[in-house]
N, C-alpha and C positions, 0 to 999 in steps of 0.2 A: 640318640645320635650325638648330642648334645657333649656327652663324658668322653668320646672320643677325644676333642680336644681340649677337656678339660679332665686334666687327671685327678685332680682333688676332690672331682666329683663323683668320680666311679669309685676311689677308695670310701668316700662317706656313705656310699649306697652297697659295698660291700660289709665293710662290718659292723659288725652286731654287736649291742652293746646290751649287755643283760649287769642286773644292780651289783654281782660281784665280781664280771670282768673289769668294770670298770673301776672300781675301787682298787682291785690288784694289779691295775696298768698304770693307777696314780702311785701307788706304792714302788710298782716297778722304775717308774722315772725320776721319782725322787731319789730312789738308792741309785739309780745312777749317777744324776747331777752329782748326790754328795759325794761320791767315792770319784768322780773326774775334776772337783774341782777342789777336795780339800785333803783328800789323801794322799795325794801327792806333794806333802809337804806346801801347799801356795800354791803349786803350780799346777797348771795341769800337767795327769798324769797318762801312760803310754799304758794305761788297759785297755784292757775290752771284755765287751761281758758277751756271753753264748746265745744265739736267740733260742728262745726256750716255749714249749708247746707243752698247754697241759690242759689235760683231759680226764673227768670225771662220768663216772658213769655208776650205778646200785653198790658195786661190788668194792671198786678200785677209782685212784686215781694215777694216772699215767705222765709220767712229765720227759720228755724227749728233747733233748737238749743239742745243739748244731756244734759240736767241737772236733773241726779235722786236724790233723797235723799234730796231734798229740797222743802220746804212750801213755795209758793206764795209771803206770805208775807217777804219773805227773799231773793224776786227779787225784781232788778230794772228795769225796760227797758224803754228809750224814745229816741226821736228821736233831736239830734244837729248838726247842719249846714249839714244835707244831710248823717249822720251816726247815723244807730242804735247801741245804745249803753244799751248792756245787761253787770249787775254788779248784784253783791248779793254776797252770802256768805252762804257756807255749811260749817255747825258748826258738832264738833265730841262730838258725847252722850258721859257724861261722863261713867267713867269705876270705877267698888266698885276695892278696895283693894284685892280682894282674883281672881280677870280676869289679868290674864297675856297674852298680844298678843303676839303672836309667829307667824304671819304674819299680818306686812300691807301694804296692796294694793291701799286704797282708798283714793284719794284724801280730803282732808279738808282743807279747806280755804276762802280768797278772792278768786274774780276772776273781770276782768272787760274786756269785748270784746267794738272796737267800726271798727263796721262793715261799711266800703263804701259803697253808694247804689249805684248803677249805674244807674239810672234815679230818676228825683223828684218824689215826692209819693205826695198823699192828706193828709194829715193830720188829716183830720176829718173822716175819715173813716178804719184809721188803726185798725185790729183786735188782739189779742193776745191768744192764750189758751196751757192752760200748761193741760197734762193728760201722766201719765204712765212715767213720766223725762225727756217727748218733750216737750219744748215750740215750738210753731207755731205763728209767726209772718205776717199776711198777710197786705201787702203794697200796697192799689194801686195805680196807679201811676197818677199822673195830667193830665188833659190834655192834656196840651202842650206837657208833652213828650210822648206819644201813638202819636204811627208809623200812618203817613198820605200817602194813598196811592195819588200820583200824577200821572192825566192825561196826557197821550202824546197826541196832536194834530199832525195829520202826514196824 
């Protein structure tokens, strides 16, 4: 009853911290700190990065990535030394002379994520598809690294 009025405690009792989510959420927040407070020339700068969801399982790993508002052709995504790296840029329609915003909320800018994988993937079979401001990424993964069950002899 308690998390009701305390929000900070129903997020801490909701997620789950397994030994390499955690280490790719530190990763994750440090590339962000350093790209909002020094790539921008000193200044802070007017990015934003995609929230991004990724998921592993035997076969694959899946990474779905939240970017609305944006055409195709104004993604980047490939894959460098065992990170995907999604980059593009959501551009703001310009505005006539007589539209005055009196709220903005939305993000516009760069953005450039480069996400650790956590096993090698094939390369020749990676998929992509963006619909509705998902992209979907599916990875699968090499051989070598899909789990080998071993025999016990006993």
């Amino acid at each position: 009853m308690l998390e009701k009025f305390v929000p900070s405690l129903r997020r801490k009792q909701e997620s789950v911290l397994t030994p390499t989510s955690s280490v790719f959420d530190l990763f994750d927040q440090m590339d962000r700190m350093l790209r909002e407070t020094w790539w921008g020339n000193g200044e802070l700068s007017t990015t934003f990065a995609p929230a991004v969801e990724v998921r592993e399982n035997d076969d694959e790993i899946i990474v779905k990535a939240e970017i609305p508002g944006l055409d195709t052709k104004d993604l980047d995504v490939r894959l460098e030394n065992n990170y995907l790296i999604l980059q593009g840029e959501k551009k703001q329609e310009s505005k006539s002379e007589k539209d005055n915003i009196v709220r903005m909320e939305v993000s516009y800018g760069s953005f450039y994520r480069a996400i650790p994988l956590p096993s090698e993937v094939d390369e020749s079979k990676i998929k992509a598809k963006y619909k509705k401001g998902v992209l979907t990424i599916t990875l699968p993964k090499n051989e070598k690294a899909k789990a080998k069950k071993i025999a016990i002899e006993g």
